[in-house]
C-alpha positions as CSV (number, residue, x, y, z in Angstrom):
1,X,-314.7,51.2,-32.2
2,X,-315.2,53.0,-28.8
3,X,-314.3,56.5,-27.3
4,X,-314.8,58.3,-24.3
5,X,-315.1,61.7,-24.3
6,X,-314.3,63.2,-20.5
7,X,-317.3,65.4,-20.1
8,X,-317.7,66.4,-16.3
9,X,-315.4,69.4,-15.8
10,X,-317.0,72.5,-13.9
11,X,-315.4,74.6,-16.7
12,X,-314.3,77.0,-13.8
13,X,-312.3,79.9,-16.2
14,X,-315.2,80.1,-19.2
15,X,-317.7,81.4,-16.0
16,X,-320.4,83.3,-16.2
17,X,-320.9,81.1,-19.6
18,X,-321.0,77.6,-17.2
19,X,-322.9,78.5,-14.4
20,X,-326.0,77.4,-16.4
21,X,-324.6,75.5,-19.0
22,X,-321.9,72.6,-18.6
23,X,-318.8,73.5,-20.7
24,X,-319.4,70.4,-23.2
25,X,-322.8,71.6,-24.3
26,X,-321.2,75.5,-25.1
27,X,-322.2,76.5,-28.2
28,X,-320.0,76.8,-31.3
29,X,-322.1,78.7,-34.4
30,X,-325.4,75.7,-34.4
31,X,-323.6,73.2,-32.8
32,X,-322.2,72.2,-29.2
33,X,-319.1,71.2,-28.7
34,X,-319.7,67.3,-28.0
35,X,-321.9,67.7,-31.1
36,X,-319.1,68.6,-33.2
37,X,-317.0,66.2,-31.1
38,X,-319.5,62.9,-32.1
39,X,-320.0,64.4,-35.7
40,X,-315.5,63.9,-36.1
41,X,-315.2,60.5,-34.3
42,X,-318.6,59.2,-36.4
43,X,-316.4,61.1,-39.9
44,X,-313.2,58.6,-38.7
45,X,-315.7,55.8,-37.9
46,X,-316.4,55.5,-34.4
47,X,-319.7,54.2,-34.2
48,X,-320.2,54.1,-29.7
49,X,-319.4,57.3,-27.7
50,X,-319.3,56.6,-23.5
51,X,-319.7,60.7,-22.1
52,X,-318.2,60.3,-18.6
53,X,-320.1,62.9,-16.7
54,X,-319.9,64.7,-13.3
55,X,-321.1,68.6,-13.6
56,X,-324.6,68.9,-14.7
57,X,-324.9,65.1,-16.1
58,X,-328.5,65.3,-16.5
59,X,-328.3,68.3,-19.0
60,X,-326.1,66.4,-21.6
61,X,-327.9,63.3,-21.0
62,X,-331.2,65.2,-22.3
63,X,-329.8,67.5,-24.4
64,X,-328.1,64.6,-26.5
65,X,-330.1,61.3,-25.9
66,X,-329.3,57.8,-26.8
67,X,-326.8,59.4,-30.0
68,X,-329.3,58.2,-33.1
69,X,-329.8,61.1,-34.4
70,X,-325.8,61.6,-35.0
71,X,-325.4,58.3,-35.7
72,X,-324.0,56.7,-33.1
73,X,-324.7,54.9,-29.9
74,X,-324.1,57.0,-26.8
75,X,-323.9,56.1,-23.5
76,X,-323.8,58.3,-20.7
77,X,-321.4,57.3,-17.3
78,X,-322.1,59.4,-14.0
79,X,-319.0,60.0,-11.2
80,X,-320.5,60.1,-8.0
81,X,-317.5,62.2,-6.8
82,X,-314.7,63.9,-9.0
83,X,-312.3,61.4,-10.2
84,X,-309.6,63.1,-12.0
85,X,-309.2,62.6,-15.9
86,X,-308.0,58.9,-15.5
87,X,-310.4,57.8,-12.8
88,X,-313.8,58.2,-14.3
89,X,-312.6,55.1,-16.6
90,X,-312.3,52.8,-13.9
91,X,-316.1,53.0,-14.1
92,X,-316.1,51.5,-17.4
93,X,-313.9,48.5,-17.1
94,X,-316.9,46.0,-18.9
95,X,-317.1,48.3,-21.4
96,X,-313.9,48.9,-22.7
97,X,-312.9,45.3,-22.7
98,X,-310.7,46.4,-26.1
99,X,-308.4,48.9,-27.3
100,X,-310.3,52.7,-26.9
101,X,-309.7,56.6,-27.6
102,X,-309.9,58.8,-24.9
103,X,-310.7,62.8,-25.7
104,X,-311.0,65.8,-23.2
105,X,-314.5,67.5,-23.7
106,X,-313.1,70.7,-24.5
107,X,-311.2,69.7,-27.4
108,X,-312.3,70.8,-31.4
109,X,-309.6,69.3,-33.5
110,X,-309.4,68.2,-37.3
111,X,-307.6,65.4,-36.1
112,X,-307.9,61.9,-38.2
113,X,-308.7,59.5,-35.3
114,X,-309.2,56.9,-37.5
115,X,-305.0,57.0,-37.9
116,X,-304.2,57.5,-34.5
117,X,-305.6,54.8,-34.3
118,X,-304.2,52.8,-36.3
119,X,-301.0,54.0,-35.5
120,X,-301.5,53.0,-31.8
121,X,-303.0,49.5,-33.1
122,X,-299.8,48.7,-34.7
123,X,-297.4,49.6,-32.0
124,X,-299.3,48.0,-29.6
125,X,-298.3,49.7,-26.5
126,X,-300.9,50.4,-23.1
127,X,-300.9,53.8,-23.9
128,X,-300.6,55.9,-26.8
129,X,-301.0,60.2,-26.2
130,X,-301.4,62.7,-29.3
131,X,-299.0,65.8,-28.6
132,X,-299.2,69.0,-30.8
133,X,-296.2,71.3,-31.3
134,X,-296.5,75.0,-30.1
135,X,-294.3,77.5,-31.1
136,X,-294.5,80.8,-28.6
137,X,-292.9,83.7,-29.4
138,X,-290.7,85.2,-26.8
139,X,-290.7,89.6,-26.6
140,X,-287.3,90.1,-24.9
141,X,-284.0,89.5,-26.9
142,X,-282.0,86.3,-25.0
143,X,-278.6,87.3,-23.8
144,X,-276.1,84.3,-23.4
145,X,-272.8,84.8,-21.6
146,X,-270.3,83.7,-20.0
147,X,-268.3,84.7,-16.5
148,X,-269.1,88.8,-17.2
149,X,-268.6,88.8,-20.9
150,X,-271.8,88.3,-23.6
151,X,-271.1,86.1,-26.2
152,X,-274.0,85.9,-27.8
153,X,-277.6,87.6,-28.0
154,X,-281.0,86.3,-29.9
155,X,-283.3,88.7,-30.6
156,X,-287.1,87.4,-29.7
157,X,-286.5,84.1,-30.5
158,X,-289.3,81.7,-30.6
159,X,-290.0,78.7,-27.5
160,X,-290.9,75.2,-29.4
161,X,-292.8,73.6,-26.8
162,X,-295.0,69.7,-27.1
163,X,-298.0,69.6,-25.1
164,X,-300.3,66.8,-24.2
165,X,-303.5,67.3,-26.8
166,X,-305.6,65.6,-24.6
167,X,-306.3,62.8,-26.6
168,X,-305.1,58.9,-26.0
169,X,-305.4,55.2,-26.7
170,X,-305.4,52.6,-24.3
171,X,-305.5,49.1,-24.1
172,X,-308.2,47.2,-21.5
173,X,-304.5,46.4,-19.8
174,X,-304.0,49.9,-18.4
175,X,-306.6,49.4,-15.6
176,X,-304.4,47.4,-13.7
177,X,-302.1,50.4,-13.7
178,X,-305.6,53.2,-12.1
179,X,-306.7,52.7,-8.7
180,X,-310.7,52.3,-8.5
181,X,-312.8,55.3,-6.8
182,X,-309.4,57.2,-6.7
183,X,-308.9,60.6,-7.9
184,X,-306.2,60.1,-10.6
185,X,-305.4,61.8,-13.7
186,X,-303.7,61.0,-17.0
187,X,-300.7,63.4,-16.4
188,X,-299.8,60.9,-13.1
189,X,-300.8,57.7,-15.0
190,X,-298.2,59.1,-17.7
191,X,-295.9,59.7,-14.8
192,X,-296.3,56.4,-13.0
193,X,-295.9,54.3,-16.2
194,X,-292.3,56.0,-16.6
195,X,-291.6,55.2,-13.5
196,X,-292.2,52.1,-14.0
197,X,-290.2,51.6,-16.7
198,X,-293.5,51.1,-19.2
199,X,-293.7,52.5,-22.8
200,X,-295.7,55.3,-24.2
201,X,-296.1,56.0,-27.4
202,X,-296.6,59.7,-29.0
203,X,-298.4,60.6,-32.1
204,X,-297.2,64.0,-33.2
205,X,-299.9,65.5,-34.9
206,X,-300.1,68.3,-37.2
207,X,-303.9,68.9,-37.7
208,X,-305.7,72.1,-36.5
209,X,-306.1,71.9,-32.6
210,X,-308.1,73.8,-30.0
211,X,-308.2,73.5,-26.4
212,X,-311.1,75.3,-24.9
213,X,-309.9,76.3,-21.7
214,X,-310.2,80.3,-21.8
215,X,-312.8,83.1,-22.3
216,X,-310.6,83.8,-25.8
217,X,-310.2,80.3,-26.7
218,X,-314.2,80.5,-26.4
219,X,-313.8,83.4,-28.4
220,X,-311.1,81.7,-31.1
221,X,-313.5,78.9,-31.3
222,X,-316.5,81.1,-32.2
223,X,-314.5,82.5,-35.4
224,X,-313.2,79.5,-36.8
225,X,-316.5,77.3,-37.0
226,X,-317.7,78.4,-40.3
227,X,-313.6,77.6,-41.6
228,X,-313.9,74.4,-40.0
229,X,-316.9,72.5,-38.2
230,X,-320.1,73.8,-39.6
231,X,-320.4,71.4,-42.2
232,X,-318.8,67.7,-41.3
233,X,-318.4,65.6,-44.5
């Protein structure tokens, strides 16, 4: 079973940390975080790992070789200019000649992606995209009214939001739908396919999720390893 793990963001908003180290290769307690990427996806039985690459390339490519010593086979793919999120996969079209999982590089997740997975297998759609409930609390009381007169006030409620977790299944199909050497991400693929009238599927999951994106995300990150990654069983 393949993945490919989107590796070549500049990591522009975790500076001064990724001016000498890509964001990918940041460490988390022992481990980086594609390390403690490969060590889930080998737990749920992916066995071959494509990085797609752009920012520093040549420091994940030496820092994690050919993938035997996690147990896996890893192959490294280079953009020679940015491509988006959706893009760099044109580059793989031989390679992914059968349903795949796609993860952002900036993701550490409990997730089982041996379910998703399966999940997508059986609905057997182009695309399938995790999403992952957030629930932000609001400080202000809402008022509701109508004409001049309040009828009704809510005191902090709480926003339930679904974001996009950054992780997907595709089938070999959806190349037809991303143009070669474009710039093209998975937010306008998901857009396009609607308009098109195509299907996508959503796996709600409940797992614990983290999107590395911020200097206290970083920080988050640092203080749940020992709960959660340190030791992969």
């Amino acid at each position: 079973m393949k993945v490919v793990i989107l590796a070549g963001g500049l990591g522009s908003r975790l500076k001064p940390f990724t001016e000498m180290i890509p964001k990918p290769l940041l460490p988390i307690g022992e481990k980086s975080i594609l390390e403690i990427q490969i060590e889930r996806l080998k737990l749920s039985g992916f066995n071959e790992i494509i990085l797609a690459t752009n920012y520093k390339s040549e420091y994940i490519e030496s820092y994690l070789g050919d993938g035997k010593k996690y147990g896996v086979k890893l192959i490294i793919s280079k953009e020679l200019k940015p491509l988006g999120t959706a893009g760099p996969l044109t580059l793989l079209k031989d390679k992914l000649n059968e349903p795949f999982v796609v993860i952002n590089g900036d993701i550490l997740t409990l997730l089982d992606f041996s379910k998703l997975f399966r999940f997508a297998l059986n609905k057997n759609e182009l695309l399938t995209i995790a999403i992952k409930k957030e629930i932000l609390p609001f400080a202000f009381g809402n008022i509701t009214f109508a004409d001049d007169y309040v009828i009704n006030v809510e005191e902090k409620p709480d926003f339930v939001t679904y974001i996009l977790a950054g992780i997907y299944v595709m089938q070999p199909e959806i190349f037809n739908l991303i143009p070669d050497n474009t710039y093209y991400g998975i937010d306008t693929l998901i857009r396009d396919m609607i308009k098109k009238g195509l299907k996508i599927v959503k796996y709600e999951m409940d797992e614990y999720w983290l999107d590395i994106g911020r200097l206290n995300d970083y920080e988050e990150a640092q203080n749940i390893y020992q709960k959660h990654f340190r030791d992969t069983k």
